[in-house]
C-alpha positions in Angstrom: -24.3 15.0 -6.1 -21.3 17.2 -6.8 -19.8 15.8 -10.0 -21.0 14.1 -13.0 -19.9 10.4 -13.7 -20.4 10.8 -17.1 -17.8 13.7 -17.4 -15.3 12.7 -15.3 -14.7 15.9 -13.8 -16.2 17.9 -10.2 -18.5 21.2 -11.0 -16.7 23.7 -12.4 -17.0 25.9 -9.3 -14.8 23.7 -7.7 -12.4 23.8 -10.1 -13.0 27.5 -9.9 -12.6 28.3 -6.2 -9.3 26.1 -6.1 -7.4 28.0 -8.2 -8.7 31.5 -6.8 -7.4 30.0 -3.3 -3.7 28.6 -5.1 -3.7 32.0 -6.8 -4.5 34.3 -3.2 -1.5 32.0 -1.6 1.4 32.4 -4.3 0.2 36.3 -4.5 2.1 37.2 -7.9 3.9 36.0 -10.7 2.5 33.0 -13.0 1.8 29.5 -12.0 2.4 26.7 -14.6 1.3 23.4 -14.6 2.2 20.5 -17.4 -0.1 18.0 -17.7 1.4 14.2 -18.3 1.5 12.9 -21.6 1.3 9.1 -23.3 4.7 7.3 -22.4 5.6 5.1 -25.5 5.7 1.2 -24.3 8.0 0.1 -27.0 6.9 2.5 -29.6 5.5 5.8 -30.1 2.2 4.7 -30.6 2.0 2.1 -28.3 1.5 3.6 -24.9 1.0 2.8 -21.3 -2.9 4.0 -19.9 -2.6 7.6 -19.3 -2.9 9.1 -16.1 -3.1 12.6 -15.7 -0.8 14.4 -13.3 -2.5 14.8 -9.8 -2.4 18.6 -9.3 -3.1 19.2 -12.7 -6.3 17.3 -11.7 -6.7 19.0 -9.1 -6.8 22.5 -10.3 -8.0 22.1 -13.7 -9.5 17.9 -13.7 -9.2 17.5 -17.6 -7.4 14.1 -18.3 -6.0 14.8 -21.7 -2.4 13.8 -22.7 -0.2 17.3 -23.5 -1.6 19.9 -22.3 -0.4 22.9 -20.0 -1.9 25.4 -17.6 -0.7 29.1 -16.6 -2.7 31.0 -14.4 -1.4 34.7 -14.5 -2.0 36.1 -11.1 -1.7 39.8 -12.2 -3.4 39.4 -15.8 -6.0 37.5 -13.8 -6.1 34.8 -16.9 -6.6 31.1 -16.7 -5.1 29.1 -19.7 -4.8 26.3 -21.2 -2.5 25.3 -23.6 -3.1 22.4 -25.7 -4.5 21.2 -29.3 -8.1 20.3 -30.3 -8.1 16.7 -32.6 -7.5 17.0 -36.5 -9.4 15.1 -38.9 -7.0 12.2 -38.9 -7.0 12.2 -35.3 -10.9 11.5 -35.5 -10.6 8.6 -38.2 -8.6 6.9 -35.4 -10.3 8.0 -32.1 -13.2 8.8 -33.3 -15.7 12.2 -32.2 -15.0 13.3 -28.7 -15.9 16.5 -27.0 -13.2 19.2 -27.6 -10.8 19.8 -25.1 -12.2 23.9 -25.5 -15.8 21.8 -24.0 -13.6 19.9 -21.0 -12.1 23.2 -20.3 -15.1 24.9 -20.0 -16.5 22.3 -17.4 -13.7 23.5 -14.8 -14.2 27.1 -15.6 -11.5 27.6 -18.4 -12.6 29.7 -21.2 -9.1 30.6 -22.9 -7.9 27.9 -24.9 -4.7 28.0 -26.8 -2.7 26.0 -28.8 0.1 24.1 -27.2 3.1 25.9 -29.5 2.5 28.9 -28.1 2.9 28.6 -24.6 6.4 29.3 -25.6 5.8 32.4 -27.0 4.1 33.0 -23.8 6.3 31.7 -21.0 9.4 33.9 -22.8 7.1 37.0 -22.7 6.5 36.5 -19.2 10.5 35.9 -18.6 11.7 39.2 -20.3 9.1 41.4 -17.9 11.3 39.8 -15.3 8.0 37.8 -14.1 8.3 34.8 -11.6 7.0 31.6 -13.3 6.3 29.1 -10.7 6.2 25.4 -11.4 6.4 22.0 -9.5 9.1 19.2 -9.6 8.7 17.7 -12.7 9.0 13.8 -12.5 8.4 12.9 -16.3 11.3 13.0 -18.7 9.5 14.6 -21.1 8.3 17.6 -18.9 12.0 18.2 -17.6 12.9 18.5 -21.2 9.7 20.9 -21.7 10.4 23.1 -18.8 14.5 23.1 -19.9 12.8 24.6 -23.6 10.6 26.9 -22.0 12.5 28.2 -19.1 15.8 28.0 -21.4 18.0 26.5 -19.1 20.0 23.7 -18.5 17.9 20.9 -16.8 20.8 20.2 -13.8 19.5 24.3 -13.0 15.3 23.5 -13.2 14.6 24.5 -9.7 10.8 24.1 -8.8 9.0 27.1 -6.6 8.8 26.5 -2.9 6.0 28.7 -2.6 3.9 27.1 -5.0 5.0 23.5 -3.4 4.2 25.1 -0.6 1.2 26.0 -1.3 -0.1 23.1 -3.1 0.7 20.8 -0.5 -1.2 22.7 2.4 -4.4 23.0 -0.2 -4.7 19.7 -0.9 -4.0 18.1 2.2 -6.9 19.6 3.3 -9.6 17.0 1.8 -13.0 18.7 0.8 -16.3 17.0 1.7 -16.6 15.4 -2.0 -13.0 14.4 -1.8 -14.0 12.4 0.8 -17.1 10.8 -0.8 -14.3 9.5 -3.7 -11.9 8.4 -1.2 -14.8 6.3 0.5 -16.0 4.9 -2.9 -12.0 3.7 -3.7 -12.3 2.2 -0.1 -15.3 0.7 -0.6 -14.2 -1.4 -3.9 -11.0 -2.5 -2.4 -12.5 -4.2 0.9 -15.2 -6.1 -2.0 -11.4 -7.1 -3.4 -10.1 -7.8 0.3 -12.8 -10.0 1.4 -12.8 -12.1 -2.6 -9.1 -12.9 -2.4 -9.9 -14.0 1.3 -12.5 -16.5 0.7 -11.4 -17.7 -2.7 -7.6 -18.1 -1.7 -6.6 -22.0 -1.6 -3.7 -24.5 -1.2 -2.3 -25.3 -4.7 -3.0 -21.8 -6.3 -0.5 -19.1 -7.7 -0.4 -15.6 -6.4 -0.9 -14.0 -9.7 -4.6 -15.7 -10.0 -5.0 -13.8 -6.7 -3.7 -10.5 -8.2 -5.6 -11.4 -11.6 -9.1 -11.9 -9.2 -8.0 -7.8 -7.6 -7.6 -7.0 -11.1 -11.3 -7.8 -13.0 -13.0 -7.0 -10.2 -11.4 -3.3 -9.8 -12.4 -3.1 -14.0 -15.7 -4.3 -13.2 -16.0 -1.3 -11.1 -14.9 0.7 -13.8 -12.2 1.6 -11.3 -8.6 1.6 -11.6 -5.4 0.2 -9.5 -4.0 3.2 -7.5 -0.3 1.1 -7.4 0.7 -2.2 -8.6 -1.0 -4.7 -5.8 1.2 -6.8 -3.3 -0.1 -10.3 -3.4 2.5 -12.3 -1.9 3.2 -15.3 0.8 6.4 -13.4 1.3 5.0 -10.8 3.6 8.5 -10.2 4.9 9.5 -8.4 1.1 8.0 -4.9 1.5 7.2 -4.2 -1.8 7.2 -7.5 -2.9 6.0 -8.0 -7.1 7.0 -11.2 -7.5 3.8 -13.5 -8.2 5.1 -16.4 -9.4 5.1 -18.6 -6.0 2.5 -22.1 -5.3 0.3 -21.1 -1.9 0.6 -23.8 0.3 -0.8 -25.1 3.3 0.8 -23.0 7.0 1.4 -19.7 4.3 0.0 -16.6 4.7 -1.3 -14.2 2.4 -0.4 -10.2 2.5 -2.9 -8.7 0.4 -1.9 -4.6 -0.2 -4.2 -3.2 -2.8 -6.1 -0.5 -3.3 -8.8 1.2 -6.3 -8.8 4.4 -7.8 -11.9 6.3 -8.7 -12.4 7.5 -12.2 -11.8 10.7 -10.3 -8.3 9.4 -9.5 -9.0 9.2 -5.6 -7.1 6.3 -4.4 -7.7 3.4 -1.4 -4.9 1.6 0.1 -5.7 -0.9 2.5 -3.6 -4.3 3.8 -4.8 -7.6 5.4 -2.9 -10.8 6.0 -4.9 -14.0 6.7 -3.8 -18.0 6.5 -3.8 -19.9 3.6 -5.5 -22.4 5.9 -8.6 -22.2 7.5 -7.3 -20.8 11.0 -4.1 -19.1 11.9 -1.0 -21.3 13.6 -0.6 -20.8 17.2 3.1 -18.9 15.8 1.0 -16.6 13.4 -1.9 -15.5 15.8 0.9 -14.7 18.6 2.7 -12.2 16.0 -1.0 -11.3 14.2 -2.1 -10.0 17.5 1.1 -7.5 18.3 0.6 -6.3 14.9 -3.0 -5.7 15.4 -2.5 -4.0 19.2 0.2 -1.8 17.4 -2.4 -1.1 14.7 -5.2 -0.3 17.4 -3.1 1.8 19.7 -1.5 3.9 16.8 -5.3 4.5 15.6 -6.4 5.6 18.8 -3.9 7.8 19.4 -5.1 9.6 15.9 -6.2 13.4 16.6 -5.6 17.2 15.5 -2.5 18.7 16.9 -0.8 15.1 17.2 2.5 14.8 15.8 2.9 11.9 13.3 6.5 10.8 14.1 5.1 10.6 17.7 1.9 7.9 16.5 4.8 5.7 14.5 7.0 5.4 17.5 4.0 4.4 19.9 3.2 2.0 17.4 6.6 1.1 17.1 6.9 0.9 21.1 3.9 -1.5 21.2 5.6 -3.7 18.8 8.8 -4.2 20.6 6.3 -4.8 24.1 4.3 -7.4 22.2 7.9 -9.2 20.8 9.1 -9.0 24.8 6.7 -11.0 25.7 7.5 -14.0 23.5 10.8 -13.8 24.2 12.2 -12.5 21.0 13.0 -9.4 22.2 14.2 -8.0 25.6 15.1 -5.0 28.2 13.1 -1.4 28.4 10.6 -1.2 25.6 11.4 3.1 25.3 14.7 2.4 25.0 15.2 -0.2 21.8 12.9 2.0 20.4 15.2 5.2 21.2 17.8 2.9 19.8 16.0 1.9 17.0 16.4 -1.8 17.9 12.2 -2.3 16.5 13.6 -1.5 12.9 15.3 -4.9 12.7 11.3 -5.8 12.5 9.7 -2.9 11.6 11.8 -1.2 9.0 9.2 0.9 7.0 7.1 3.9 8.3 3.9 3.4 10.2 1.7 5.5 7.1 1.3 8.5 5.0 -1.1 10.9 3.5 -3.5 9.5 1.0 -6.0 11.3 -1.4 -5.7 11.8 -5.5 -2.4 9.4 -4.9 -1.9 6.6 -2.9 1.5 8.5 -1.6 -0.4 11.9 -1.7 1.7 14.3 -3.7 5.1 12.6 -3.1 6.1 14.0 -6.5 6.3 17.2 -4.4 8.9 16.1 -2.0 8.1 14.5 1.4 9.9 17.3 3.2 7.2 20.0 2.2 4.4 17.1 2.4 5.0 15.2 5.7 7.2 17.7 7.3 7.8 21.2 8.4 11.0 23.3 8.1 11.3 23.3 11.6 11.0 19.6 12.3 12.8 18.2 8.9 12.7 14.6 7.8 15.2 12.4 9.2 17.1 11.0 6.3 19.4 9.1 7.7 18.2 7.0 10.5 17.4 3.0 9.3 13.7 3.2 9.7 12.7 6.7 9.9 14.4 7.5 6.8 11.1 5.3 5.5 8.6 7.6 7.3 6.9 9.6 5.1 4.8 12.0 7.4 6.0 13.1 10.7 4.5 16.4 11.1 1.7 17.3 13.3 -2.1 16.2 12.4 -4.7 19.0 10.9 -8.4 18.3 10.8 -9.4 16.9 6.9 -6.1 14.7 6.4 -6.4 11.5 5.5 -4.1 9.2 6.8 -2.9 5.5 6.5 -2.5 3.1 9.9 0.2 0.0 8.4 1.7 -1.5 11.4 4.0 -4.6 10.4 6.2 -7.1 11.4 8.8 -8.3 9.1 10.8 -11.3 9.5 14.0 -10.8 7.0 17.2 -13.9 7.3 19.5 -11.6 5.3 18.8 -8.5 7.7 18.6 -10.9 11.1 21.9 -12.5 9.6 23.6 -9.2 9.4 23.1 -7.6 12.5 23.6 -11.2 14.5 26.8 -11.3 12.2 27.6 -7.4 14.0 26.5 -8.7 17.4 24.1 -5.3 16.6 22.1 -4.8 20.0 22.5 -8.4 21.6 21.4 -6.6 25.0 17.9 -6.3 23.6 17.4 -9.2 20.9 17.4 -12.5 21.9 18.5 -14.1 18.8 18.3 -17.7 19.9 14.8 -17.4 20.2 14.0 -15.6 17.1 16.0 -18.2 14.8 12.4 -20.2 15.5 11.0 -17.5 13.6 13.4 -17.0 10.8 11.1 -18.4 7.7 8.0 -17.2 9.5 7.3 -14.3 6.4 5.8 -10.8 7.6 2.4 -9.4 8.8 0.9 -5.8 7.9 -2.4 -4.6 8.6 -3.8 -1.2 7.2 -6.4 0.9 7.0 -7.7 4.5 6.0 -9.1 7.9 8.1 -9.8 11.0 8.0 -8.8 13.7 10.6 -11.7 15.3 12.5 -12.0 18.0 14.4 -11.4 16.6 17.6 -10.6 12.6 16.7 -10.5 9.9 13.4 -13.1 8.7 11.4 -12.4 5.0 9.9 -12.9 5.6 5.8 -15.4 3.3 4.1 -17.0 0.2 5.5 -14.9 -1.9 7.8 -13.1 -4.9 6.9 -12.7 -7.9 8.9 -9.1 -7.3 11.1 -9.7 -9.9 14.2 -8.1 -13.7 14.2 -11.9 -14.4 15.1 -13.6 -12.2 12.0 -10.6 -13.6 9.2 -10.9 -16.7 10.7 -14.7 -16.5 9.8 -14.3 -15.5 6.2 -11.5 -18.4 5.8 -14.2 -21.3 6.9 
């Protein structure tokens, strides 16, 4: 075993060898990473559970509110900046280790009080020292940085070399990494296969979503995102839990755990409300499930990401030929983009200590190269948030859908948008039919894909099992 449960944290050697390999990469200057800190609910006091910025946890794995690291390539110093409990603190909280022990468990044996990183940061400035730091995404760091820096925040412009950097390190997933990811995986298909057998006519999503909920605590185990629970597969991102599950609805279930490591899951299933599928569902359940198949196969070092989405995307459009909703040469709505009137989203992303691993550092540094940017402006691959070419160690999500939206079909029938290759009579027998997705989570070999965690049931015949 290569962590402690009790501590929260890997062995310190990890910690250790991380930032030697961050520091060899940025090669001079001083790297600075803020921590998160409590965001106030409605009041100070009051707070929303903390989580701990993701590279911070990467490279230094304490989970304290307020603090800062600086590793001084030249001075060869690791820091941290940030203050140990008063007394008053401890009448309230109560005695915990000190954050000079939590630092010492990733290697860190300077420990410094957080008003003087300052002092420090405005040393290095007037040596005419780079200070490299990463997009900040909390108010309260932007202000920090706009203090320390002493600049406008409009003029905070984050390193490239250190996004750079960061991003190709921990794509990269380590062995133990792995074991995490697989332990997040392996809680969310136990919440998977609960909602599926305990899901009946007459109930509300939200005692769904409440069900996801205890039994992720039970685990002692985190959400990684906010869970979509929903009979309205069509809505993407769909929160509203408020609807009655009725008989001929489907369920999309998207939910995922997080370790107390902060290693997320993210998997997706959609299964009838009743017992077995309608003829209608199964049809479009079984395109969505080839497009999930073939995109997974095609998974493999050297691959090119964009590629795998518009195979999937390809299958789709063959799958919606065949029942009439669609028509013409499958390569060509795709080159048009005609799938995106059913597919509108991206076919997956990287996953590891976030669900939408490192997004916070911009998708054009994490899913894509300088030379083949991110395309921002097409309808549907504007969504896609990883294009580039496949490395051994990623870890990658497969989330084929089909969405049926009125207001989007509406639109484009309103434009006469594509009429050569849609066949919009036909689909009007399809307009309340909701949306399918089906997801799941691997890792990058060295010549192929390995499925994450155990396997959860993704057949008609195996859902179809656990519904009876």
């Amino acid at each position: 075993m290569t962590y402690k449960d009790l501590n929260g944290m890997f062995s310190a050697e990890t910690y250790q060898n991380r930032r030697k390999i961050l520091k060899k990469n940025v090669s001079s200057g001083v790297i600075l990473l803020l921590g998160n800190i409590e965001n106030p609910i409605n009041f100070e006091h009051n707070t929303y559970p903390f989580r701990q910025d993701s590279s911070f946890l990467y490279y230094v794995g304490v989970r304290e509110p307020r603090l800062a690291a600086v590793f001084d390539i030249e001075e060869n110093l690791n820091i941290v900046f940030g203050d140990e409990l008063r007394l008053e603190d401890l009448v309230w909280k109560g005695r915990q280790e000190t954050l000079r022990e939590k630092c010492s468990k990733s290697g860190i044996i300077e420990v410094r009080p957080f008003h003087l990183l300052v002092d420090y940061i405005q040393l290095v400035l007037k040596k005419n020292r780079k200070v490299h730091y990463l997009p900040p995404y909390q108010s309260h760091n932007k202000i920090l940085l706009s203090q320390l820096l002493d600049i406008p925040i409009a003029e905070i412009r984050s390193s490239v070399d250190l996004i750079e950097t960061v991003a190709a390190q921990r794509s990269v997933k380590e062995a133990q990494e792995i074991e995490e990811i697989e332990r997040a995986i392996q809680v969310s298909v136990d919440m998977h296969l609960l909602v599926m057998q305990m899901t009946k006519p007459g109930m509300k999503e939200y005692e769904l979503v409440n069900a996801i909920q205890k039994f992720a605590a039970d685990q002692c185990c985190p959400l990684a995102y906010p869970p979509i629970v929903t009979i309205h597969g069509e809505i993407l991102h769909n929160q509203y839990r408020q609807h009655t599950i009725k008989s001929g609805d489907m369920i999309l279930n998207d939910s995922g755990a997080e370790t107390a490591l902060g290693y997320a899951a993210d998997l997706t299933r959609t299964f009838p409300v009743d017992r077995s599928f309608t003829v209608q569902q199964k049809e479009i359940y079984n395109i969505v499930l080839k497009a999930f198949t073939s995109a997974r196969n095609m998974l493999q070092p050297g691959t090119r990401f964009k590629d795998v989405h518009l195979y999937a995307a390809k299958t789709l459009v063959e799958g919606l030929i065949e029942l009439g909703i669609m028509r013409g040469d499958p390569e060509e709505a795709v080159q048009n983009h005609v799938h995106t009137l059913f597919f509108q989203c991206g076919l997956g992303h990287l996953m590891g200590l976030d669900v939408h691993d490192m997004e916070d550092l911009g998708e054009q540094y994490v899913g894509y190269t300088a030379d083949e940017p991110k395309d921002t402006a097409t309808f549907g691959l504007k969504s896609l948030r990883l294009g580039k070419a496949l490395c051994p160690g990623y870890v990658v999500t497969i989330e084929p859908g089909i969405y049926i939206i009125p207001d989007l079909i509406d639109q484009w029938k309103a434009e006469k948008r594509h009429e050569s290759f849609i066949n919009y009579a036909t689909l009007e027998r399809y307009r309340n039919f909701g949306g399918i997705r089906i997801e799941d989570d691997f890792l990058i070999t060295t010549d192929s894909y390995r499925l994450l965690g155990p396997e959860l049931a993704n057949t008609v015949e195996e859902i179809e099992g656990m519904r009876s």
